[in-house]
ROSE-4610 file (N, C-alpha, C; in Angstrom, 1 decimal, always signed):
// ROSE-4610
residu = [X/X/X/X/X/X/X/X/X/X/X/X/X/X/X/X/X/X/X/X/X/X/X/X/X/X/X/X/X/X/X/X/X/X/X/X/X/X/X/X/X/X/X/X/X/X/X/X/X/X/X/X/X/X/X/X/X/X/X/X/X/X/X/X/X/X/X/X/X/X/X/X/X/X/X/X/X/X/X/X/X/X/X/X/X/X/X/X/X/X/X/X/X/X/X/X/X/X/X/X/X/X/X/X/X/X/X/X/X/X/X/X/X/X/X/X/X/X/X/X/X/X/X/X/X/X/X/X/X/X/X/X/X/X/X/X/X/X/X/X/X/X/X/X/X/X/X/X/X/X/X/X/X/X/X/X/X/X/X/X/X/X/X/X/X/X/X/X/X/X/X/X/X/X/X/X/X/X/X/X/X/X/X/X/X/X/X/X/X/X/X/X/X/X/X/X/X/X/X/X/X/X/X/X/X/X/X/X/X/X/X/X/X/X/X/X/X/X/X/X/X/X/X/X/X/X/X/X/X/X/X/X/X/X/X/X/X/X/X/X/X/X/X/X/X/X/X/X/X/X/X/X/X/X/X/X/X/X/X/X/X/X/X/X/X/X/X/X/X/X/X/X/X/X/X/X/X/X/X/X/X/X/X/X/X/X/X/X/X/X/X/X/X/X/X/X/X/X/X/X/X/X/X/X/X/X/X/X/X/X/X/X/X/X/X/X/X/X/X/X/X/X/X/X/X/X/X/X/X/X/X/X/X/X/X/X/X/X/X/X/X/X/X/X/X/X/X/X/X/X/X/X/X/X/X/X/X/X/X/X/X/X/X/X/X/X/X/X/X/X/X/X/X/X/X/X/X/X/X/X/X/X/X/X/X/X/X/X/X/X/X/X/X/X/X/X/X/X/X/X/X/X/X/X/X/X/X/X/X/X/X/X/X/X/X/X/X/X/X/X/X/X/X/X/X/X/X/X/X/X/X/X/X/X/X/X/X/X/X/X/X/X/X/X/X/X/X/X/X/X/X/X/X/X/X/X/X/X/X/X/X/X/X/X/X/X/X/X/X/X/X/X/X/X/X/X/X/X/X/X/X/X/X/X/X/X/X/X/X/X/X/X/X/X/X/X/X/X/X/X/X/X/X/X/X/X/X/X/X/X/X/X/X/X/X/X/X/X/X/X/X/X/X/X/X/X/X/X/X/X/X/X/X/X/X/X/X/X/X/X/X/X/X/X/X/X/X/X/X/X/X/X/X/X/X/X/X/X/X/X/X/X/X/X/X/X/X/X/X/X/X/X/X/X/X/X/X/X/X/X/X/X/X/X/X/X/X/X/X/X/X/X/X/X/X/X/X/X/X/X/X/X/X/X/X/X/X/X/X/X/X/X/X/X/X/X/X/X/X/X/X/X/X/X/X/X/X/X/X/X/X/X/X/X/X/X/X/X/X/X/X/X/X/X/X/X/X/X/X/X/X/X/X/X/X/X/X/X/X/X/X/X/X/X/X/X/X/X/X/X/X/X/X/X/X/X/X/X/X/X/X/X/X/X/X/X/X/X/X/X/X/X/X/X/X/X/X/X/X/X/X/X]
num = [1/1/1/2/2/2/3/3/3/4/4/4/5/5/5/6/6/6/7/7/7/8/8/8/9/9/9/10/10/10/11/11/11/12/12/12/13/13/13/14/14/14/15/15/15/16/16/16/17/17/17/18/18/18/19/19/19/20/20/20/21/21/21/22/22/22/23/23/23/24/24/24/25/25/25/26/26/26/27/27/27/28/28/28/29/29/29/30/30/30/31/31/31/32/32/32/33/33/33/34/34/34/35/35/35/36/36/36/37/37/37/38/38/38/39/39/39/40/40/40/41/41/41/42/42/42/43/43/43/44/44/44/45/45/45/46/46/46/47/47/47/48/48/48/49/49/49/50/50/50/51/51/51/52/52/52/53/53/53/54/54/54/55/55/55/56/56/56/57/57/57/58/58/58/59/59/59/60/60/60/61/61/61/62/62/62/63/63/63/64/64/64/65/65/65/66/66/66/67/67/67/68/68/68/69/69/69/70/70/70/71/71/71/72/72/72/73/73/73/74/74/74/75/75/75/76/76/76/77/77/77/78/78/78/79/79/79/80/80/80/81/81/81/82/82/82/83/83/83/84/84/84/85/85/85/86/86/86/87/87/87/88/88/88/89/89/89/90/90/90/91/91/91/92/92/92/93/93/93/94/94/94/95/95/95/96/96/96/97/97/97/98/98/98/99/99/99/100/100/100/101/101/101/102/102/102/103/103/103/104/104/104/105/105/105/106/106/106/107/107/107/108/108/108/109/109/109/110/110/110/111/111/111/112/112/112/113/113/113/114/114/114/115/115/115/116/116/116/117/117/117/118/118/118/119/119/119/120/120/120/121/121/121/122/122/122/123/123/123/124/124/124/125/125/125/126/126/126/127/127/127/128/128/128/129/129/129/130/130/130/131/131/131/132/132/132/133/133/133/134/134/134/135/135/135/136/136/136/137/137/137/138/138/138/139/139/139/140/140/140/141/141/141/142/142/142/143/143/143/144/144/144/145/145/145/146/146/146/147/147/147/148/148/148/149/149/149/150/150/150/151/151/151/152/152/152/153/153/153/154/154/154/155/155/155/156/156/156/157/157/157/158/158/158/159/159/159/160/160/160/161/161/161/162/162/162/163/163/163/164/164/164/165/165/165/166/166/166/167/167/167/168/168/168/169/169/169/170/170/170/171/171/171/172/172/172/173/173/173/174/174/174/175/175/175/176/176/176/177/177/177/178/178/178/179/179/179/180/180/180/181/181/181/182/182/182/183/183/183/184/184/184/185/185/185/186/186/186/187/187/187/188/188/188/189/189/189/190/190/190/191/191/191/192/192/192/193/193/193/194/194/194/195/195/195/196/196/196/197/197/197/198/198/198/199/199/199/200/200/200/201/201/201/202/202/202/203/203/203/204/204/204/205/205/205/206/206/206/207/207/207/208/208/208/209/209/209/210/210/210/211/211/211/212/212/212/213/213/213/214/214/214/215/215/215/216/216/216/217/217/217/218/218/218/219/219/219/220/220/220/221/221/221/222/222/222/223/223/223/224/224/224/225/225/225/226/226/226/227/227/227/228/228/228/229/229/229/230/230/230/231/231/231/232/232/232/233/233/233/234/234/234]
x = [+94.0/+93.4/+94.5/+94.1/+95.7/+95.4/+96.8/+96.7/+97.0/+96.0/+95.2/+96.0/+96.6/+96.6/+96.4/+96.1/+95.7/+96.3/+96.4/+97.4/+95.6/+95.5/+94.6/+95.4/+94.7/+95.6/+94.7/+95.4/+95.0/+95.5/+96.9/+96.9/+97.1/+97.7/+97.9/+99.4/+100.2/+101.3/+102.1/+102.2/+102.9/+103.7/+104.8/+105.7/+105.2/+104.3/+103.5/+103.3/+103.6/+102.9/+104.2/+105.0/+105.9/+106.6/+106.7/+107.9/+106.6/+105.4/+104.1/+104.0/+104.6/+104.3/+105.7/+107.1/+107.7/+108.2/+107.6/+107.3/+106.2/+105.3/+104.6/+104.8/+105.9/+106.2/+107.4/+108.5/+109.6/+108.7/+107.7/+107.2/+106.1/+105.1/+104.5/+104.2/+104.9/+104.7/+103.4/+102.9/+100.9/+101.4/+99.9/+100.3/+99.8/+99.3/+98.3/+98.0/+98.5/+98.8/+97.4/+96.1/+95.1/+95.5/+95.4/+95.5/+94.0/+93.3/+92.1/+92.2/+91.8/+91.0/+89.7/+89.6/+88.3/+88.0/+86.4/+86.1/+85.6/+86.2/+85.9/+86.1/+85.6/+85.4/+87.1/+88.0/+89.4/+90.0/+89.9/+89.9/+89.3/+88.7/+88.0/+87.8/+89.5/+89.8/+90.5/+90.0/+90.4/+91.0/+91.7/+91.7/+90.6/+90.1/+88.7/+89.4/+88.1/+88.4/+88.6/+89.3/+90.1/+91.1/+91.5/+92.7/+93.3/+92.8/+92.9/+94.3/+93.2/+94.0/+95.2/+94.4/+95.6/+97.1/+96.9/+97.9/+98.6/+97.8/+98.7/+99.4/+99.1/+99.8/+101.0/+100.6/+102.1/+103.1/+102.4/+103.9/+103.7/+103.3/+103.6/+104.8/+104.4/+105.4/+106.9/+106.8/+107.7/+108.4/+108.1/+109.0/+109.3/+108.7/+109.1/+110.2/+110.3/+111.5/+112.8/+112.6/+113.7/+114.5/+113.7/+114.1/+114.7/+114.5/+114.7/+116.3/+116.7/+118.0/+119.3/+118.2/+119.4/+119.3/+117.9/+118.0/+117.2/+118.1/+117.1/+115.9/+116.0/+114.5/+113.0/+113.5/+112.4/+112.1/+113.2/+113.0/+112.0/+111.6/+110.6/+109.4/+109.0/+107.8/+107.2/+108.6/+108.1/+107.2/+107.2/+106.2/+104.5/+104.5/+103.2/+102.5/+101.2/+99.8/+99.4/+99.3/+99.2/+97.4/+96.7/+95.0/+94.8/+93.9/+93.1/+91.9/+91.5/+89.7/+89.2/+88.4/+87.8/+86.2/+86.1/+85.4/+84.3/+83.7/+82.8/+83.1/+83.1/+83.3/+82.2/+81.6/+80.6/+81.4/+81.9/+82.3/+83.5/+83.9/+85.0/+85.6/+84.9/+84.7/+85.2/+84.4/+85.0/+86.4/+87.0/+88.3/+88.9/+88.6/+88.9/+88.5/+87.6/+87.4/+87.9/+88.3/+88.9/+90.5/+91.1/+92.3/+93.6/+94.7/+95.7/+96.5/+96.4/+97.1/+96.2/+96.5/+96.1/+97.1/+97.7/+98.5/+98.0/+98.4/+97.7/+99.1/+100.0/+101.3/+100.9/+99.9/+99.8/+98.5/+97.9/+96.1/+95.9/+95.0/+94.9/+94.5/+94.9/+94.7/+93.3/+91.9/+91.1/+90.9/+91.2/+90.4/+91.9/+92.9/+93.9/+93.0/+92.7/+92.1/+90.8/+89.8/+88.8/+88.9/+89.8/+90.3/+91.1/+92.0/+92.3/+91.1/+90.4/+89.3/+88.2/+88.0/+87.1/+87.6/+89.1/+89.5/+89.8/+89.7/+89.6/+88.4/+87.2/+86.3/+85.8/+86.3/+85.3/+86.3/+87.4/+88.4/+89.0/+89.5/+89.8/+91.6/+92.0/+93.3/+94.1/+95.8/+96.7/+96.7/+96.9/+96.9/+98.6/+98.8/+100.7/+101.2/+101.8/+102.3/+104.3/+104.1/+106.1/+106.4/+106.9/+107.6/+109.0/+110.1/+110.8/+112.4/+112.9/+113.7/+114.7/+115.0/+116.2/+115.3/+116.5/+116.3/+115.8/+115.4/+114.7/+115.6/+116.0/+117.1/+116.3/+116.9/+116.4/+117.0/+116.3/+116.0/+116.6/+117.0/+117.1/+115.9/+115.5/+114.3/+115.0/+113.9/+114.9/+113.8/+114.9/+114.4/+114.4/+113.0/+113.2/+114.3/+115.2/+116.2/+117.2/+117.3/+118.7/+118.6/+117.7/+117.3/+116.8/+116.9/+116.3/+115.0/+114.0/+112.8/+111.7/+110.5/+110.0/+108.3/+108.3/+106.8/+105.7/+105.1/+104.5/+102.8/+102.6/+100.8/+100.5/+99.7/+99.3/+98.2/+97.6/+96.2/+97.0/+98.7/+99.2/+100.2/+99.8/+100.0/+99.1/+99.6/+99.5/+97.8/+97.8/+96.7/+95.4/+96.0/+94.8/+94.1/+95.3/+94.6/+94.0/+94.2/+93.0/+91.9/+92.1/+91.1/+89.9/+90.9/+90.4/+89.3/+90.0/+89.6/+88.3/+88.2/+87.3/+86.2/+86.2/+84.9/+83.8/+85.4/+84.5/+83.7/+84.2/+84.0/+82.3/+82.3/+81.4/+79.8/+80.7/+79.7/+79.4/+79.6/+79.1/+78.1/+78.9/+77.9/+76.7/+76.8/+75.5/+74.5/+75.1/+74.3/+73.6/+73.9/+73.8/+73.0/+73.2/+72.2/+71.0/+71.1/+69.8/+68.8/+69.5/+68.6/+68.0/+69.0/+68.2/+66.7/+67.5/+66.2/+65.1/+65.4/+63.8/+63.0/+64.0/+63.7/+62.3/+63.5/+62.8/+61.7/+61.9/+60.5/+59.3/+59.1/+58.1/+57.6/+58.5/+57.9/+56.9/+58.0/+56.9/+56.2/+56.0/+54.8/+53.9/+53.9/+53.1/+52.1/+53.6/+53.2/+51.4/+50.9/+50.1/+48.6/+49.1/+48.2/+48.5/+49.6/+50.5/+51.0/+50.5/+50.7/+52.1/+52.9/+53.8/+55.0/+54.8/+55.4/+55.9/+55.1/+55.7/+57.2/+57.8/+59.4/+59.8/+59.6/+60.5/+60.1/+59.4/+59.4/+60.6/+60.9/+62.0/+63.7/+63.3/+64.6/+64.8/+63.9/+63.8/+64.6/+64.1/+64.8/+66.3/+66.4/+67.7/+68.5/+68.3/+69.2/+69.5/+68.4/+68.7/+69.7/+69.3/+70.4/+71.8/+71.8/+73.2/+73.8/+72.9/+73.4/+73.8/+73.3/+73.6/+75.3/+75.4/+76.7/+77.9/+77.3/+78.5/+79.0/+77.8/+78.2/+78.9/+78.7/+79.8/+80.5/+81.4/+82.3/+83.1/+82.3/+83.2/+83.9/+82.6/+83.4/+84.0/+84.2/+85.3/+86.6/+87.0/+87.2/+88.3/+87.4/+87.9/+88.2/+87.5/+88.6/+89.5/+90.3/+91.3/+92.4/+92.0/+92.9/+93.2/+91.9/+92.5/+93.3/+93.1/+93.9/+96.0/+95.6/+97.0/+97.5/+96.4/+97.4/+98.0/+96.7/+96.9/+98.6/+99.0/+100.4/+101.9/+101.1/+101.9/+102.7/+101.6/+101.7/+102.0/+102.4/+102.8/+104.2]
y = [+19.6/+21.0/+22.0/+23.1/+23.9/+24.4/+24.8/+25.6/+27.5/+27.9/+29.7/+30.6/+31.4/+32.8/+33.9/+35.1/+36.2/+37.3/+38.4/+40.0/+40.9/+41.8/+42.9/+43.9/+44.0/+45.2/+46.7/+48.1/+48.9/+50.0/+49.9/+50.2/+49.9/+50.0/+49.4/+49.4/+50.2/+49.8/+48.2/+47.6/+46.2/+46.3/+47.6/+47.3/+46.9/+47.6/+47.4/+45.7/+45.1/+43.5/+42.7/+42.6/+42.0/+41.2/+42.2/+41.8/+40.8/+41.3/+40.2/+38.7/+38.5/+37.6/+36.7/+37.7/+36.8/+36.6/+37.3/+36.4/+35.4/+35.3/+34.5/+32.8/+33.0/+32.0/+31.4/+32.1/+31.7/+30.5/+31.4/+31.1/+29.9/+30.0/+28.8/+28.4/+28.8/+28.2/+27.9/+28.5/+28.1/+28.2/+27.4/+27.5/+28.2/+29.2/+30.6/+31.5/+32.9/+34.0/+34.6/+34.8/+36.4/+37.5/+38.7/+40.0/+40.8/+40.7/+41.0/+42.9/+43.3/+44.6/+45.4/+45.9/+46.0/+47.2/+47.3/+48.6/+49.7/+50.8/+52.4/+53.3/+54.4/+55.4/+56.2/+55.3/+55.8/+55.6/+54.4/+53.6/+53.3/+54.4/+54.0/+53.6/+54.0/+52.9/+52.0/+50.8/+49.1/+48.4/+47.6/+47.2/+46.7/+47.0/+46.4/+44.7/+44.0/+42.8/+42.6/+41.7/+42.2/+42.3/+43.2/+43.8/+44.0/+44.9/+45.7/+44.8/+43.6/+42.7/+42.3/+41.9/+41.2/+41.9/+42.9/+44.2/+44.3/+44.2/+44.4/+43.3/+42.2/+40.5/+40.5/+41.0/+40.8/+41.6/+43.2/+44.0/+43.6/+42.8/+42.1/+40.7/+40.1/+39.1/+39.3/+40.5/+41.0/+41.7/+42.4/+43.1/+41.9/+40.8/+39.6/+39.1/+39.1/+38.3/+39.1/+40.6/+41.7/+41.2/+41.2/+41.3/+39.8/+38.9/+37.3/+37.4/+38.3/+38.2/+38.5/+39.4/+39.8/+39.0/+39.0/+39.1/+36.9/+36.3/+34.6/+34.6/+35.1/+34.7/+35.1/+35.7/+35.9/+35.2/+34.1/+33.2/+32.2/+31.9/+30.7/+31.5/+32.7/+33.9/+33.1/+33.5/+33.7/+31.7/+31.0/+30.0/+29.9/+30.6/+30.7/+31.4/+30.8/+31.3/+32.9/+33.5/+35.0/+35.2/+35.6/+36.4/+37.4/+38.6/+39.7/+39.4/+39.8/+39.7/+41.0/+41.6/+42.9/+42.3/+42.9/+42.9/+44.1/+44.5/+45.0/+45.0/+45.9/+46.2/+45.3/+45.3/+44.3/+42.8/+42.4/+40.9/+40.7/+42.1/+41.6/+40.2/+39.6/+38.5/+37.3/+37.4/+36.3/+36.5/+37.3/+37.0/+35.8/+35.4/+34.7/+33.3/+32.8/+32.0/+30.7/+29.7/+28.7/+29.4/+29.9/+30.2/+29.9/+29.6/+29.5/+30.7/+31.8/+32.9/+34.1/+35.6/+36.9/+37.0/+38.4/+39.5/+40.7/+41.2/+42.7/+44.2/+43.7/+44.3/+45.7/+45.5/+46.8/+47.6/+46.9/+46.8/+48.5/+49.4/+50.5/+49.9/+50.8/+50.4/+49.9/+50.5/+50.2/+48.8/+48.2/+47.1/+46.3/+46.2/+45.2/+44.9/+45.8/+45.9/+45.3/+45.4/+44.8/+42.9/+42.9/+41.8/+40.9/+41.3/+40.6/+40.6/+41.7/+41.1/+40.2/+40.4/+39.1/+37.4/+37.8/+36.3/+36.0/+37.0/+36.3/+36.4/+36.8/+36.6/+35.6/+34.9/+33.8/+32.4/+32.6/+31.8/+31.3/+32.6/+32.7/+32.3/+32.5/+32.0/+32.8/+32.9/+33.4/+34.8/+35.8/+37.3/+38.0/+38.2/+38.3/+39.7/+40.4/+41.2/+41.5/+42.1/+41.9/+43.3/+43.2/+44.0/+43.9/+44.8/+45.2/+45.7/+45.1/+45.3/+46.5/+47.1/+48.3/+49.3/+50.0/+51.4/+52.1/+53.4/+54.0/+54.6/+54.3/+54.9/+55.4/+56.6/+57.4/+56.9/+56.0/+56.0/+54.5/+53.6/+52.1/+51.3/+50.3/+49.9/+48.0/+48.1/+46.4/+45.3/+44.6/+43.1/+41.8/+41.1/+39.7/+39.0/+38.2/+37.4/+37.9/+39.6/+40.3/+41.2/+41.6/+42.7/+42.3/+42.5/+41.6/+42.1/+41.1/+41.3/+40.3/+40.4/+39.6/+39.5/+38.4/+38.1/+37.9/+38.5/+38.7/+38.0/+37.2/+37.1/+37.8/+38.7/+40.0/+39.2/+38.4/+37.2/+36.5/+36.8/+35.9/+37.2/+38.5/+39.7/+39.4/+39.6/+40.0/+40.4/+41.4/+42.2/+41.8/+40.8/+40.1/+39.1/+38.2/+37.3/+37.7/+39.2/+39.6/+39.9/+40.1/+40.7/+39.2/+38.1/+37.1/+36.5/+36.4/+36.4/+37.2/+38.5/+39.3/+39.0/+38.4/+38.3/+36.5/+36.2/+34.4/+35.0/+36.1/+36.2/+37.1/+37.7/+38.7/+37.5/+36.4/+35.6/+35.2/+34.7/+34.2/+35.0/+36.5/+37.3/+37.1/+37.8/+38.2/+37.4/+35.5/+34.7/+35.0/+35.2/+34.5/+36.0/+37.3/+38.6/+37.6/+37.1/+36.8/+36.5/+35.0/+34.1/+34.8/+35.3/+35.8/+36.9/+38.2/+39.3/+38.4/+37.3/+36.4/+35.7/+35.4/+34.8/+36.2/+37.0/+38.3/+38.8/+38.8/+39.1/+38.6/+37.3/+36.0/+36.5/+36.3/+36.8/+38.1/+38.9/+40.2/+40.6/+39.3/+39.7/+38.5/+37.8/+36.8/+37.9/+39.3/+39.9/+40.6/+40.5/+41.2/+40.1/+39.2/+38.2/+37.7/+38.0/+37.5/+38.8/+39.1/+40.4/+40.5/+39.2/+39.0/+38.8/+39.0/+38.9/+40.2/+41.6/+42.3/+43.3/+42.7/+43.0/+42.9/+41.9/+41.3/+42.5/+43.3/+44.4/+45.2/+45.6/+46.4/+46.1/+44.2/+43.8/+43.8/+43.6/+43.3/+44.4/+46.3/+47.2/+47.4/+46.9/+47.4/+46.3/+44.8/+44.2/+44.5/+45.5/+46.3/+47.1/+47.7/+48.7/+48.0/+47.3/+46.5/+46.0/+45.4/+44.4/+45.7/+46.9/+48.3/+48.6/+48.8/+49.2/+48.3/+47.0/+45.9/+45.4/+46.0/+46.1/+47.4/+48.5/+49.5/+49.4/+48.9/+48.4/+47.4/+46.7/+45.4/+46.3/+47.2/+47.9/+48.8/+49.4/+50.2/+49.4/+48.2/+47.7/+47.0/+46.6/+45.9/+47.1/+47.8/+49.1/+49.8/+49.4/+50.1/+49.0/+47.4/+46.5/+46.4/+47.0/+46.6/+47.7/+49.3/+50.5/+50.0/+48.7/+48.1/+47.1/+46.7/+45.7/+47.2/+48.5/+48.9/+49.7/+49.8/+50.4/+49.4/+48.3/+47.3/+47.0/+47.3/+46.7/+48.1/+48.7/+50.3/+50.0]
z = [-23.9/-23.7/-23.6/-24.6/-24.7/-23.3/-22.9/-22.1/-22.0/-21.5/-22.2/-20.8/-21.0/-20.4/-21.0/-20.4/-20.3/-19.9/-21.0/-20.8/-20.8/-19.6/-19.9/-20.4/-21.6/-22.3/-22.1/-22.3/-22.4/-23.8/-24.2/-25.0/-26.6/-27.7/-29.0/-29.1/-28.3/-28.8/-28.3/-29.4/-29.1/-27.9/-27.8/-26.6/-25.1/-25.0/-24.1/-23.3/-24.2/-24.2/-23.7/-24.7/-24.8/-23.5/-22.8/-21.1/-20.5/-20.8/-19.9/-21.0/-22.0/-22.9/-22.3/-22.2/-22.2/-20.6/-19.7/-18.8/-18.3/-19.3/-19.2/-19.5/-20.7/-21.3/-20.2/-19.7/-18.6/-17.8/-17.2/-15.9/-15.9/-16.9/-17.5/-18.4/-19.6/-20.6/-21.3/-21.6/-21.4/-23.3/-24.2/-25.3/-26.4/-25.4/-25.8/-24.9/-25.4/-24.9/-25.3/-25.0/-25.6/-24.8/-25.7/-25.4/-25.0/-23.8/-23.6/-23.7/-24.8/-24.3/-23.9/-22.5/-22.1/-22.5/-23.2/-23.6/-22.1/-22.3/-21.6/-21.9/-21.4/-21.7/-21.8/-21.0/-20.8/-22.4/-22.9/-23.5/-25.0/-25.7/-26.6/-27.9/-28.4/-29.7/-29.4/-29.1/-29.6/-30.4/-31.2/-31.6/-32.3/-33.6/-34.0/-34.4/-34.9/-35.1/-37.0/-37.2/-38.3/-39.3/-39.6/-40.2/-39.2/-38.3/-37.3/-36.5/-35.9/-34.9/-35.4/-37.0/-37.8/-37.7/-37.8/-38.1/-36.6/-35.7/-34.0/-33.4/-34.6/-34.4/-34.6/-35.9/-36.6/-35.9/-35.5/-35.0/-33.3/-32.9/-31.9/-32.4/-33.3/-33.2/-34.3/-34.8/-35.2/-34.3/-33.1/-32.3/-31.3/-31.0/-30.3/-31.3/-32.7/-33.6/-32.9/-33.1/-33.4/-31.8/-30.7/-29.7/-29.0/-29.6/-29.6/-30.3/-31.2/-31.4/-30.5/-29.9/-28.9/-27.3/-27.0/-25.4/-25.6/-25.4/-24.9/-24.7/-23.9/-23.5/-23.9/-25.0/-25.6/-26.7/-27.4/-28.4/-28.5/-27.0/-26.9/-27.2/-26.7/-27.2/-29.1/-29.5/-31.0/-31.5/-30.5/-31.1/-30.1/-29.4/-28.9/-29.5/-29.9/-30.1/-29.4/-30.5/-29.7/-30.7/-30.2/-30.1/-29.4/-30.3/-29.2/-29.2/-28.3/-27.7/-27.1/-28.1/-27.2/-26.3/-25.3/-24.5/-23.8/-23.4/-22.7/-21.0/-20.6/-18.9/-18.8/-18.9/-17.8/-18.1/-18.9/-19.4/-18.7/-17.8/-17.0/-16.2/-15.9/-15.1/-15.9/-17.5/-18.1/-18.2/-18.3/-18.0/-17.4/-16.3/-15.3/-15.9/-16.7/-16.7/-17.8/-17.3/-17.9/-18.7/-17.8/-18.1/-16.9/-17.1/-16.1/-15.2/-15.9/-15.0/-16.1/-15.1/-15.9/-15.3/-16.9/-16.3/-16.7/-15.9/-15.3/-15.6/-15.9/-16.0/-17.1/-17.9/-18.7/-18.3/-17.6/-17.2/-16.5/-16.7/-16.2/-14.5/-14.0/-12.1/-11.8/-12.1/-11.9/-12.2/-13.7/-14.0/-13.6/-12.8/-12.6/-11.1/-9.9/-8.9/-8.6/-9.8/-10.4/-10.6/-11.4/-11.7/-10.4/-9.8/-8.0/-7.3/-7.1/-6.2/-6.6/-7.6/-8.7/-8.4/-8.5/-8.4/-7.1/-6.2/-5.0/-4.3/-5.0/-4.4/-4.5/-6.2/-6.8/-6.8/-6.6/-6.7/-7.8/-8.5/-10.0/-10.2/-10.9/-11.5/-10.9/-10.4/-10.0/-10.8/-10.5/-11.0/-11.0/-11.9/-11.6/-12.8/-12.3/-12.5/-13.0/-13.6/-13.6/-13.2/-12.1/-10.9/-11.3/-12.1/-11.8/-11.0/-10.4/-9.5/-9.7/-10.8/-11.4/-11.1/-11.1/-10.7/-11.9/-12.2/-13.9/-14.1/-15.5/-16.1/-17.2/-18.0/-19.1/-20.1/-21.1/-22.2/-22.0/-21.1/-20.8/-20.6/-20.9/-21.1/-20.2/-19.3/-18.7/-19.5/-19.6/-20.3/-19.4/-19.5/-19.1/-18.9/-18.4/-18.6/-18.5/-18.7/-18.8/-17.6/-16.9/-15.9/-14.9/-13.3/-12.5/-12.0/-11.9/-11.9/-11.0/-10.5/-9.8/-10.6/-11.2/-11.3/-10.6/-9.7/-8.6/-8.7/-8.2/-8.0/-6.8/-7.4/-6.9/-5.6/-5.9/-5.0/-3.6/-3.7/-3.0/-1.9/-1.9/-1.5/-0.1/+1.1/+2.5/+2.4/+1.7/+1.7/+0.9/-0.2/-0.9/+0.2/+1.0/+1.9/+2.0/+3.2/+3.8/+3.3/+1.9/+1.5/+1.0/+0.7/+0.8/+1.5/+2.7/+3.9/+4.3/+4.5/+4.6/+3.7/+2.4/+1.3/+2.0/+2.4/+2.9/+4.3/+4.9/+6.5/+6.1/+4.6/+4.2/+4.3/+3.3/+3.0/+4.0/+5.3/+6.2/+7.3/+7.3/+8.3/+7.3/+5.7/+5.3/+5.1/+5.0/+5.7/+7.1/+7.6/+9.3/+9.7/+8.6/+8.9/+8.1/+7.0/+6.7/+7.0/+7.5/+8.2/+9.5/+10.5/+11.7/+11.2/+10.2/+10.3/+9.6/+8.8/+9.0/+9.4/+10.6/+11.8/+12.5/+12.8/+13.3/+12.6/+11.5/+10.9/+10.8/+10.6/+10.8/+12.4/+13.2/+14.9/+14.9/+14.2/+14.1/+13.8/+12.3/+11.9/+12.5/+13.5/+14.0/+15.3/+15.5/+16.9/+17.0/+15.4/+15.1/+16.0/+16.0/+17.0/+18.1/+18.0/+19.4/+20.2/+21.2/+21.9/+22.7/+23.3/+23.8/+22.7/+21.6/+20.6/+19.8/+20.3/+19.7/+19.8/+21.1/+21.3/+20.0/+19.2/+18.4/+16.7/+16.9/+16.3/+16.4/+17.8/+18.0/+18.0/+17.8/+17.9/+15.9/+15.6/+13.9/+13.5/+14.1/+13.4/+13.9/+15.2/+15.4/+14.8/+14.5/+13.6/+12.5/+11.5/+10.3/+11.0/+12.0/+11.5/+11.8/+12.7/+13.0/+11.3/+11.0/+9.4/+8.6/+8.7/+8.2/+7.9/+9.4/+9.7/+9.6/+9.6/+9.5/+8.1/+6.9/+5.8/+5.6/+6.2/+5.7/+6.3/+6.9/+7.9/+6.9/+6.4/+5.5/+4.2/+3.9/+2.7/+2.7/+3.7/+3.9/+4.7/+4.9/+5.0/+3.9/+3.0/+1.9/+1.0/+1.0/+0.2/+0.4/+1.7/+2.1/+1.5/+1.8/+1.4/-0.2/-0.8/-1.9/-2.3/-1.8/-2.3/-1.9/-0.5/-0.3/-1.2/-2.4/-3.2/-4.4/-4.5/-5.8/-5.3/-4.1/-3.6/-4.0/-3.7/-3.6/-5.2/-6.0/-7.4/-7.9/-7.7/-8.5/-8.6]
């Protein structure tokens, strides 16, 4: 079974790709790179499928040749399997699926943010970014292998645990609201023959409202953690 990773792409220019391809290849070697583009409104010329693709391949693995002369580490690049894939915002999710890593290194903030909490809600593939260590120089561009740099899984960030964490702790309250307000409900509606039974009318609404507030609590909550991976990853 080959082994598949994934770049969310946002724009057409090749350069773009390149530093996520060839540290993808450093770090795992997978034996197929796709370049996923998601359709939006930010977003709205693609890659069609094609010529189109055909044409963004080549000056992808032609600026992987140019750049293999000079810098190592990009020579192993030029034998992996490179494909694009356009997609649909809603198809976001397949992303994640049956693949070994995403990178998110060119991905507009929304759908990189989209994509970590997805995989950590669902328990999706390692999510990794190329973090940079140099300082920005004008008109220097840093290279894999020559520049020092940290390939980062964004899912393995302080703030993703939590965020982790918070989605398993989600699933269990919104269990455990479930089961009770139908507990409470069945009572209440029994209270209509049962006279001693109709407290459980007033306990029914104040658990709505409780289950109310403890979901906006979660989600403001989990949106603070994730605005701490989108800081983290800038």
């Amino acid at each position: 079974m080959k082994r598949v990773a994934r770049i969310i792409g946002f724009s057409e220019n090749e350069a773009t790709y390149i530093d996520s391809i060839a540290a993808l290849q450093r770090h795992l070697q997978p034996d197929k790179i796709e370049i996923v583009f998601v359709d939006s409104e930010q977003n709205p010329e693609l890659p069609e499928k094609g010529r189109k693709q055909s044409a963004f391949i080549k000056r992808l693995h032609d600026a992987i040749h140019a750049l293999a002369k000079e810098y190592s580490a990009y020579s192993p690049c030029e034998s992996v399997t490179l494909s694009v894939e356009n997609i649909r915002r809603d198809e976001l999710n397949s992303i994640l699926n049956n693949v070994m890593a995403v990178d998110v290194s060119a991905a507009a903030k929304d759908l990189a943010i989209n994509t970590i909490s997805n995989a950590l809600r669902y328990g999706g593939p390692p999510i990794y970014y190329v973090k940079w260590l140099t300082k920005f120089e004008p008109g220097k561009r840093s290279r894999i292998g020559e520049d020092p740099y940290v390939y980062e899984d964004l899912t393995k960030l302080d703030e993703a645990r939590l965020l982790s964490r918070s989605y398993r702790s989600q699933s269990f309250l919104l269990l455990a609201l479930v089961l009770t307000i139908a507990v409470f409900a069945v009572l209440a509606g029994l209270s209509h023959w049962l006279e001693q039974l109709r407290v459980f009318n007033e306990i029914l609404a104040i658990t709505s409202i409780v289950a109310g507030f403890a979901g906006l609590f979660m989600a403001v909550f989990q949106s603070g953690l994730r605005e701490g991976i989108t800081r983290r990853s800038s």
